[in-house]
Backbone bond lengths (Angstrom), bond angles and torsions (degrees), N, CA, C in turn:
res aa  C-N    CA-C-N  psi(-1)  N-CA   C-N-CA  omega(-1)  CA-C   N-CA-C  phi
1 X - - - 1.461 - - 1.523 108.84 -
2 X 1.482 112.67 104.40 1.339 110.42 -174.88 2.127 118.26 -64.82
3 X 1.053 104.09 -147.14 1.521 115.74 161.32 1.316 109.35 -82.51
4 X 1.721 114.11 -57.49 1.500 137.35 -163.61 1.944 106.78 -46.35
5 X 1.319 93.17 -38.75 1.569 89.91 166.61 1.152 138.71 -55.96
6 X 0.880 104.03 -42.14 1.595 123.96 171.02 1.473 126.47 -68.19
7 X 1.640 105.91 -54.33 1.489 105.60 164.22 1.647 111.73 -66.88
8 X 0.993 113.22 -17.12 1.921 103.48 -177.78 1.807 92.28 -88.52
9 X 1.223 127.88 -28.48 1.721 114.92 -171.21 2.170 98.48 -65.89
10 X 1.626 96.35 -35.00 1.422 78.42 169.57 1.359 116.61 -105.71
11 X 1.262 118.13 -5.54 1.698 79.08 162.04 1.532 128.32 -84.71
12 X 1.318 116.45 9.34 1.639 130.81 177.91 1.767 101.61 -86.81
13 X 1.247 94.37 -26.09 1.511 104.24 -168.09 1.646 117.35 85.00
14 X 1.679 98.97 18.37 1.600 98.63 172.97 1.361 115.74 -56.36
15 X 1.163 130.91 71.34 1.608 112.75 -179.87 1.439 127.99 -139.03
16 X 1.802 107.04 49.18 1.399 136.14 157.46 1.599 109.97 -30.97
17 X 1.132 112.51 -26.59 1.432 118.22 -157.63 1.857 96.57 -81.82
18 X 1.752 100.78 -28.30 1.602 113.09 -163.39 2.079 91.20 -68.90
19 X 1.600 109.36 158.15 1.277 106.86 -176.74 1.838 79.58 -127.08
20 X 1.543 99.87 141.01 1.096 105.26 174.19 1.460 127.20 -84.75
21 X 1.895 117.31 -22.60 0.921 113.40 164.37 1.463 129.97 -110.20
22 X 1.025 129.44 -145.20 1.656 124.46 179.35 1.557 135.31 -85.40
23 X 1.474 132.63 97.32 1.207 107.81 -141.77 1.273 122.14 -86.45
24 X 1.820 101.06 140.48 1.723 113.31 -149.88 1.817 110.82 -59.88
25 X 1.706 105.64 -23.33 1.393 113.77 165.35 1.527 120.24 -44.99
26 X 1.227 101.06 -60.38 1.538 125.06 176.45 1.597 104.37 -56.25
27 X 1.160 136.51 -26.47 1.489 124.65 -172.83 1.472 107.72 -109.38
28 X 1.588 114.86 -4.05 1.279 120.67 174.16 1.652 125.56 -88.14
29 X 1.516 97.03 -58.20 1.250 102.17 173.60 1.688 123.75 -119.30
30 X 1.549 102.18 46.60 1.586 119.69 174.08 1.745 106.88 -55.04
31 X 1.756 88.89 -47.65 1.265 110.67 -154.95 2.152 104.67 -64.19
32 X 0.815 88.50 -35.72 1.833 99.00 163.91 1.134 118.61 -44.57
33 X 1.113 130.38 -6.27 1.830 123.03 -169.20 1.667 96.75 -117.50
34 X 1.289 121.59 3.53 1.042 128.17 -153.46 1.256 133.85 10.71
35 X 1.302 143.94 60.01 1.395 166.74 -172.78 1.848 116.06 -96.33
36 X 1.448 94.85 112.39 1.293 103.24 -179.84 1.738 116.83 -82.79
37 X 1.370 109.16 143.80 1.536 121.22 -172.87 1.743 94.19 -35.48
38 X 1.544 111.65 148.49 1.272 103.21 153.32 1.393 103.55 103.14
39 X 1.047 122.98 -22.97 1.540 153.29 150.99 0.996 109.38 -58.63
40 X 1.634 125.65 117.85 1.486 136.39 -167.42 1.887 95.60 -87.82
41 X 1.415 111.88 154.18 1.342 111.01 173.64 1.830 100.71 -143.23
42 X 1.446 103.53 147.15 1.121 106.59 174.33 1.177 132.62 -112.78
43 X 1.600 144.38 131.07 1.284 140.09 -157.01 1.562 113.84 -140.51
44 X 1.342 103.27 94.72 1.559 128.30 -178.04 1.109 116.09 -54.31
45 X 1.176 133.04 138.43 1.455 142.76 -166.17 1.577 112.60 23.26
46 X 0.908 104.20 92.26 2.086 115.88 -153.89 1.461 97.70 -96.00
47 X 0.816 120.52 -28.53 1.501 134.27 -150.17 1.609 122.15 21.55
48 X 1.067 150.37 -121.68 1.656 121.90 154.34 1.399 119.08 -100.69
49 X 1.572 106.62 63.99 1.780 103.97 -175.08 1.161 98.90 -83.64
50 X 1.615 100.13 158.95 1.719 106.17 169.82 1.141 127.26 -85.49
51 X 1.176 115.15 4.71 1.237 148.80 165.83 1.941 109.73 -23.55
52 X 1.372 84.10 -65.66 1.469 119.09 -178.91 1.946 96.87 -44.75
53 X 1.420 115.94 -62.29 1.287 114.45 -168.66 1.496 118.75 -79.82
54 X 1.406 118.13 8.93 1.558 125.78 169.06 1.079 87.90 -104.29
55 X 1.556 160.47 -26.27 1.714 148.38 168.35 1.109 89.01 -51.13
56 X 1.540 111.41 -74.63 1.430 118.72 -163.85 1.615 112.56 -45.19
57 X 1.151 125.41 -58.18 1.537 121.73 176.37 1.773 121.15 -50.72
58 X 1.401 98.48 -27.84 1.449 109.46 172.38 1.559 120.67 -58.91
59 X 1.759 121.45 -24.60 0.680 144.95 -174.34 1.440 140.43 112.12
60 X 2.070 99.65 2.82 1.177 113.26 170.71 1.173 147.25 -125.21
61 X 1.423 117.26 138.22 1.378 126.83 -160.65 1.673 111.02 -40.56
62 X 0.908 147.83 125.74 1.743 153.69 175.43 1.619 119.90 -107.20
63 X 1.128 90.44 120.43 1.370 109.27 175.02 1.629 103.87 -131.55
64 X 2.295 94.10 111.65 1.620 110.70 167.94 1.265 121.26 -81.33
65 X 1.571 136.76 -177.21 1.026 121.30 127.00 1.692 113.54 -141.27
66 X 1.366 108.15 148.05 1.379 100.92 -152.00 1.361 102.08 -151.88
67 X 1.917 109.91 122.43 1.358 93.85 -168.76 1.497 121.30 -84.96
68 X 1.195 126.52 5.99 1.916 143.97 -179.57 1.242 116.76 -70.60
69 X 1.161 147.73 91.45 1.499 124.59 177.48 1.120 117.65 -86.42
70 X 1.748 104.00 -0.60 1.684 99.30 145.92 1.627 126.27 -66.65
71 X 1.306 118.72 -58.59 1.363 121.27 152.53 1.562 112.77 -20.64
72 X 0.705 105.83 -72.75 2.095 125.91 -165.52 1.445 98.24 -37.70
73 X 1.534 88.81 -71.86 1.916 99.98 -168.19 2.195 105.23 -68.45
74 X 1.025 96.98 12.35 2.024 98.56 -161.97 2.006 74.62 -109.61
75 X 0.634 108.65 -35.56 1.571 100.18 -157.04 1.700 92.73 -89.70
76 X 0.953 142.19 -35.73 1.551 135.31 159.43 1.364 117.65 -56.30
77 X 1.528 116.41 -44.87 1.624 117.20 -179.62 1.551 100.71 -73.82
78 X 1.192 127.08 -53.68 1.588 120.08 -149.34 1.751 95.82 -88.97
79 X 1.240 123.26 6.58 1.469 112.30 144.71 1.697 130.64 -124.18
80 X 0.994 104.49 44.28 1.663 137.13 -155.00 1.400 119.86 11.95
81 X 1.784 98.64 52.78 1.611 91.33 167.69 1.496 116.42 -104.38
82 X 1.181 110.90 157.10 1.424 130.28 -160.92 1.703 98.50 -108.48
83 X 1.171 119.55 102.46 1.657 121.43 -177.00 1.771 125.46 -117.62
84 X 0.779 97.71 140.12 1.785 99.62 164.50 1.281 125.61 -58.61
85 X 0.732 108.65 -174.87 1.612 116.40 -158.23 1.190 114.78 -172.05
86 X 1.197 123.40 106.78 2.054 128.09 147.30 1.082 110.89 -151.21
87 X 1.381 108.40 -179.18 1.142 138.89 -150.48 1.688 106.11 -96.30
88 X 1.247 130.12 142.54 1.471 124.95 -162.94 1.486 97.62 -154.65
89 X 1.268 137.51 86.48 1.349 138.51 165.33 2.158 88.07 53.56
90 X 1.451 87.48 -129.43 2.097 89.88 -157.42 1.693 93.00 -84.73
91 X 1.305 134.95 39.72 0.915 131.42 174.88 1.388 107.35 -137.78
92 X 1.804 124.38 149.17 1.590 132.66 173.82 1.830 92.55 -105.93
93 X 1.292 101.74 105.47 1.886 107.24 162.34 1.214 121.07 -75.53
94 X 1.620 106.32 120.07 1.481 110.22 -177.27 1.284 98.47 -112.88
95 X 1.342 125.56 120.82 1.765 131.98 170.42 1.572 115.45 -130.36
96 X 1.549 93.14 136.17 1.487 111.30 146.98 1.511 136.47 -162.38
97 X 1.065 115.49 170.99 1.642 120.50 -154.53 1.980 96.50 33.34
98 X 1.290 97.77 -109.71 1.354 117.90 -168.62 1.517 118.84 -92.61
99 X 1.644 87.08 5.82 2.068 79.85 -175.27 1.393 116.89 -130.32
100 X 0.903 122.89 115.33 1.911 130.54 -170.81 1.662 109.82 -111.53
101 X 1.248 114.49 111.39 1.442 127.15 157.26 1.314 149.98 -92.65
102 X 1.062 116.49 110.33 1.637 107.20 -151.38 1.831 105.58 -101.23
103 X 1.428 111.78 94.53 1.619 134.99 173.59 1.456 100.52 -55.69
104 X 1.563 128.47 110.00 0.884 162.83 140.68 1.837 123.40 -179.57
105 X 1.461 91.30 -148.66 1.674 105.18 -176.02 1.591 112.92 -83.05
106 X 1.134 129.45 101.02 1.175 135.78 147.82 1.710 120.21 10.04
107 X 1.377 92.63 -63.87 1.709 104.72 -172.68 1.709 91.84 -82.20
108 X 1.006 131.85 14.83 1.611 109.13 166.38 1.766 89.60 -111.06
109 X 0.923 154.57 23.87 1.255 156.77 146.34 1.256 118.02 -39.67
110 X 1.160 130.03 106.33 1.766 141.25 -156.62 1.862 81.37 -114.58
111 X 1.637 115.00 143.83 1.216 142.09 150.25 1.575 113.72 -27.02
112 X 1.296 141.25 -48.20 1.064 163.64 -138.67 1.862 94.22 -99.27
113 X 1.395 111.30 -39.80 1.591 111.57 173.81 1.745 111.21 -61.50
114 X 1.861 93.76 -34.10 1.781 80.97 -160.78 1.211 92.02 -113.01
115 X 1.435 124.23 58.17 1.296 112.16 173.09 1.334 134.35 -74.43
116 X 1.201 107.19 -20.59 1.559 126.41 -175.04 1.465 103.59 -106.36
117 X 1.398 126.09 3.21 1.400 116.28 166.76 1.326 137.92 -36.24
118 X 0.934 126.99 108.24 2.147 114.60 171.09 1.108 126.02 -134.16
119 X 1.780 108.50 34.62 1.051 116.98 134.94 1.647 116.13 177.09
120 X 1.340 130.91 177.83 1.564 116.80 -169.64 1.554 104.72 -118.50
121 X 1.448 138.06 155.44 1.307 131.47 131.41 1.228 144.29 -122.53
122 X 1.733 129.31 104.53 1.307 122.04 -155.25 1.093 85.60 -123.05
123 X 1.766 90.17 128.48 0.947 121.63 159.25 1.900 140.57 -106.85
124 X 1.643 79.71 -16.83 1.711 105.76 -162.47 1.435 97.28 -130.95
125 X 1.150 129.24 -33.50 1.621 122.97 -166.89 1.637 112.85 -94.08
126 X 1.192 136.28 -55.50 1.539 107.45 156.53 1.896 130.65 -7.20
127 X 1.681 82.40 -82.98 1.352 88.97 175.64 1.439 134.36 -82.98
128 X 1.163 122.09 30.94 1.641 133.38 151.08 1.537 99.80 -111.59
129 X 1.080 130.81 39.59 1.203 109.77 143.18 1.617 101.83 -145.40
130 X 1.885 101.18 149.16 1.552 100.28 156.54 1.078 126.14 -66.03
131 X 2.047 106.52 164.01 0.950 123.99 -159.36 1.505 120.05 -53.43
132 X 1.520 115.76 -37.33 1.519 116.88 172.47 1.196 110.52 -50.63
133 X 1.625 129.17 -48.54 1.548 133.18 -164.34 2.079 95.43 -78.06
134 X 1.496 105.77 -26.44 1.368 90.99 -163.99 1.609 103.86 -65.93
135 X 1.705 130.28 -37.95 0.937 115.36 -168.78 1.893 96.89 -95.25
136 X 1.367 150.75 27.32 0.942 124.42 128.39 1.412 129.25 -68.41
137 X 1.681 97.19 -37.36 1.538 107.13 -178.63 1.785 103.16 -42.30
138 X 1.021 141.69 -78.09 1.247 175.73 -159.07 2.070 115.73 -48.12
139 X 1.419 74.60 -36.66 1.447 118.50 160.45 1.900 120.70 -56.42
140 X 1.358 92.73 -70.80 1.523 120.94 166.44 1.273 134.92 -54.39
141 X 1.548 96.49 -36.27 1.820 114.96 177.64 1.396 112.98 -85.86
142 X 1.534 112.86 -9.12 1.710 116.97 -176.41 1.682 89.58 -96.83
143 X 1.438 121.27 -34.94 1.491 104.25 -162.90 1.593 93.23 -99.13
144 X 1.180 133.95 25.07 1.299 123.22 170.98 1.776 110.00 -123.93
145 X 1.355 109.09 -13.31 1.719 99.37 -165.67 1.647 87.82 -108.31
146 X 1.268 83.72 165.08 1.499 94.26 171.24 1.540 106.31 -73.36
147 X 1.646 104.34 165.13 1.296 118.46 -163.54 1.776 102.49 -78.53
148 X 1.161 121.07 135.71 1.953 119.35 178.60 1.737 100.72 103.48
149 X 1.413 118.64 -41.13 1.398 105.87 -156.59 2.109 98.79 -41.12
150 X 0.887 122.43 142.77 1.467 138.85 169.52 1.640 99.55 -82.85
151 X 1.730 120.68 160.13 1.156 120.43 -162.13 1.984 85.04 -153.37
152 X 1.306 73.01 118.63 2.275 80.66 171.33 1.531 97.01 -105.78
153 X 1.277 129.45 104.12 1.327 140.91 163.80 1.715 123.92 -101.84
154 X 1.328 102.74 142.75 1.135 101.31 176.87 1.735 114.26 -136.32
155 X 1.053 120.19 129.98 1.332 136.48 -175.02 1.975 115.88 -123.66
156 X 1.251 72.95 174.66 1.978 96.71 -167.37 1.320 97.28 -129.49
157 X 1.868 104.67 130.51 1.533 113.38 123.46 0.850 129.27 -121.07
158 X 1.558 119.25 168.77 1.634 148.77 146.29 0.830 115.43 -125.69
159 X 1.845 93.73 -158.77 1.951 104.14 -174.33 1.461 87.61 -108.10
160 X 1.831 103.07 133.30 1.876 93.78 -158.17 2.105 84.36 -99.17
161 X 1.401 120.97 34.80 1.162 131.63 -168.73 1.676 97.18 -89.32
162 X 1.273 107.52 -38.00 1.639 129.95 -163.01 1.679 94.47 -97.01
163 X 1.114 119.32 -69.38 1.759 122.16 175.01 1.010 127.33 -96.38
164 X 1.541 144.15 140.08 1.780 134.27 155.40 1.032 127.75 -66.81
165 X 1.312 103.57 -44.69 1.633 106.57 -167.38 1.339 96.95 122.41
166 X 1.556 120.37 170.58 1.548 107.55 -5.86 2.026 96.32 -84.39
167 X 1.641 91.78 -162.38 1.358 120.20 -58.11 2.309 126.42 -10.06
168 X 0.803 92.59 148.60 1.478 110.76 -166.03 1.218 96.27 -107.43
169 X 1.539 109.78 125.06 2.057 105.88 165.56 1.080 109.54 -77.57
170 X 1.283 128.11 131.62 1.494 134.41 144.57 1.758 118.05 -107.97
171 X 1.251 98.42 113.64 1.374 131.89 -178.68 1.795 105.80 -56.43
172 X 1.379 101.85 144.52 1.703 106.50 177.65 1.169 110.99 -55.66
173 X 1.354 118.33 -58.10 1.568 124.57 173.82 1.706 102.96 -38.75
174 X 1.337 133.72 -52.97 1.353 116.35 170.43 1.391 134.14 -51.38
175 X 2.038 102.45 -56.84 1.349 91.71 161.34 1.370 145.46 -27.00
176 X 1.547 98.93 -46.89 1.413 104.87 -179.28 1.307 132.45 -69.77
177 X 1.473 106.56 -24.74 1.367 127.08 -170.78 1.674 89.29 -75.03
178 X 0.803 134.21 -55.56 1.724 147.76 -163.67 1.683 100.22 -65.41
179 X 1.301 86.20 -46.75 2.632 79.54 -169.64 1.626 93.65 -91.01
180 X 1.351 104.54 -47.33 2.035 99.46 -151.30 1.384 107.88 -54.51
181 X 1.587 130.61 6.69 1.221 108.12 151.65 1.376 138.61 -89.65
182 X 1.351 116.58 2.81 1.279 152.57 142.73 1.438 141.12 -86.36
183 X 1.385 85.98 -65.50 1.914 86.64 -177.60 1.655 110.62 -110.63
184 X 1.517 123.75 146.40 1.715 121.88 144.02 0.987 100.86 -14.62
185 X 1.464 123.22 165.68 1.625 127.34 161.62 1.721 89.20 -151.95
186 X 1.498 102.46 105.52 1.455 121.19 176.01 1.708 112.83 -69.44
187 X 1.125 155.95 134.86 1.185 154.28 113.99 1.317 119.39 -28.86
188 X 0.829 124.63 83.98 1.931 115.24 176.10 1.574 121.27 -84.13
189 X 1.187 95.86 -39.59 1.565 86.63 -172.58 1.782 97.88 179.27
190 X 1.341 119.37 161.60 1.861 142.75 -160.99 1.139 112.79 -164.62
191 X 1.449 93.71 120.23 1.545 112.04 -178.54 1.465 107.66 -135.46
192 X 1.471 92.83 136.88 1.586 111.95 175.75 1.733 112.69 -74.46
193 X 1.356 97.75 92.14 2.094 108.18 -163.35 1.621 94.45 -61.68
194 X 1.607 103.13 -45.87 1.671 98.07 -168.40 1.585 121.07 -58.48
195 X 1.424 121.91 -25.11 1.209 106.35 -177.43 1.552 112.59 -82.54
196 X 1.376 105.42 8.07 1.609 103.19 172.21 1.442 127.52 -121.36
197 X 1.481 104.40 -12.33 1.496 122.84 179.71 1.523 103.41 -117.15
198 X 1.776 105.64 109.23 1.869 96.04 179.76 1.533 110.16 -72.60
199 X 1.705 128.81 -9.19 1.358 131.52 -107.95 1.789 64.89 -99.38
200 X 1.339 113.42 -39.19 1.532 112.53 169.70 1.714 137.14 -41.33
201 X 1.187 95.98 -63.01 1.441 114.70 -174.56 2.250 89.94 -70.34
202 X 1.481 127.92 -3.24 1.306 97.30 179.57 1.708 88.05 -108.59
203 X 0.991 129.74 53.95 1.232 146.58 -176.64 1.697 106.90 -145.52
204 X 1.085 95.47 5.03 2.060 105.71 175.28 1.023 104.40 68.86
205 X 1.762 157.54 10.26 1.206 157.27 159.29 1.669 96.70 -48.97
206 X 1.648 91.82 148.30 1.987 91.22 176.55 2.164 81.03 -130.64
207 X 1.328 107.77 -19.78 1.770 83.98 -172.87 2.170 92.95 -143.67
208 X 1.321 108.05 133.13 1.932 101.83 -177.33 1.576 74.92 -133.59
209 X 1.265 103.95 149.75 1.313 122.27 179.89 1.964 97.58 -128.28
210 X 1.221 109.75 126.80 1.990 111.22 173.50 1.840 96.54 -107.94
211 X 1.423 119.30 117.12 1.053 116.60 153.29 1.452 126.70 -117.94
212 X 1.140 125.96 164.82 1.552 140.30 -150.09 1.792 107.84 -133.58
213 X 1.490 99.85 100.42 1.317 91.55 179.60 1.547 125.14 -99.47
214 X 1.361 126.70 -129.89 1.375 129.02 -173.18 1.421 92.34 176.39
215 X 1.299 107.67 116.56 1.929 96.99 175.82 1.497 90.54 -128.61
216 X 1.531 133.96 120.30 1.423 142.02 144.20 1.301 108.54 -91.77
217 X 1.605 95.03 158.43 1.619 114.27 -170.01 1.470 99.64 -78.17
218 X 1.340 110.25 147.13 1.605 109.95 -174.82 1.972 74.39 -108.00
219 X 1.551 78.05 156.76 1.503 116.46 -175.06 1.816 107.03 -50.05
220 X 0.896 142.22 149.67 1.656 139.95 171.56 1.683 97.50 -60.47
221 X 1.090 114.43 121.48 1.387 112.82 -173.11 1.612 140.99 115.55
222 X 1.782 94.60 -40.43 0.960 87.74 -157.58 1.989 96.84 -107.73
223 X 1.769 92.73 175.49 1.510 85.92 -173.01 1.690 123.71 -139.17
């Protein structure tokens, strides 16, 4: 899955994947990572969710990164913030008040961006990418964040027999394989998406499962 995909899903305006309102995961079990206001959080491939401005209202500073600068620049206008702008090594910085997005590639993400991280939320970037990219991705986020930040993720399955992706299921058994050499991997909570979203089942799905995890850093050592 190149870049080119992505910039052509938005400039077609493919972006089914975008949620228009706030996600109810995210307002349920935020509070689980236990992170005090003031506390920067980071949100990987963000694209223009609003996501971003309930962190921010929570009291914390946000830092996206997002490779669309259709996305980028759509998510400043269509909630009328007015932001800065420069240039930052392979990235265009878009900021305001409390929220800074950094328009490019993910995998060019240097340590030095997330330095002040204390904590992550994916919601969208796991599962838009395949499995090869999922365990580099995963890869990238251990050698770029600081050590402890906690990660509230949420993922999808199906039968990927009927759909590809993206979104892409990744199965618990994967999750685990990907954090538990690092982090806990909490279970929080499973919900049956299809009996509430048809947009699924006209995509030939008969069963989508949304789960909500919790990943903390396990101790240096331990296993």
């Amino acid at each position: 899955m190149e870049p080119d995909f992505w910039h052509e899903r938005w400039e077609r305006a493919e972006i089914g994947f975008h949620q228009q309102e706030i996600n109810a995961h995210l307002r349920q079990f935020w509070k689980s990572l236990d992170l005090r206001p003031g506390q920067r959080i980071f949100t990987p491939l963000c694209g223009k969710s609003r996501d971003l401005l309930w962190l921010a209202g929570e009291g914390h500073p946000v830092t996206g990164v997002e490779l669309s600068p259709i996305a980028t620049e759509a998510f400043f206008v269509e909630n009328g913030l007015r932001p800065r702008r420069w240039r930052e090594g392979a990235f265009e910085v878009w900021e305001a008040d409390e929220i800074r997005i950094l328009c490019g590639d993910f995998f060019a993400l240097e340590p030095h961006h997330v330095a002040d991280i204390a904590g992550v939320y994916d919601r969208a970037a796991l599962i838009a990418l395949p499995s090869v990219l999922r365990v580099r991705y995963v890869s990238h986020l251990g050698t770029i964040l600081p050590t402890g930040a906690p990660v509230l993720l949420v993922a999808m399955e199906y039968d990927p027999s009927v759909m590809s992706g993206p979104p892409f299921t990744v199965s618990e058994d994967e999750v685990r394989t990907l954090y538990a050499p690092t982090h806990e991997v909490a279970l929080l909570y499973t919900r049956d998406a299809l009996s509430e979203e048809s947009r699924w089942r006209d995509r030939g799905l008969t069963w989508l499962l949304e789960k909500v995890y919790r990943l903390t850093h396990r101790p240096m050592g331990s296993r």
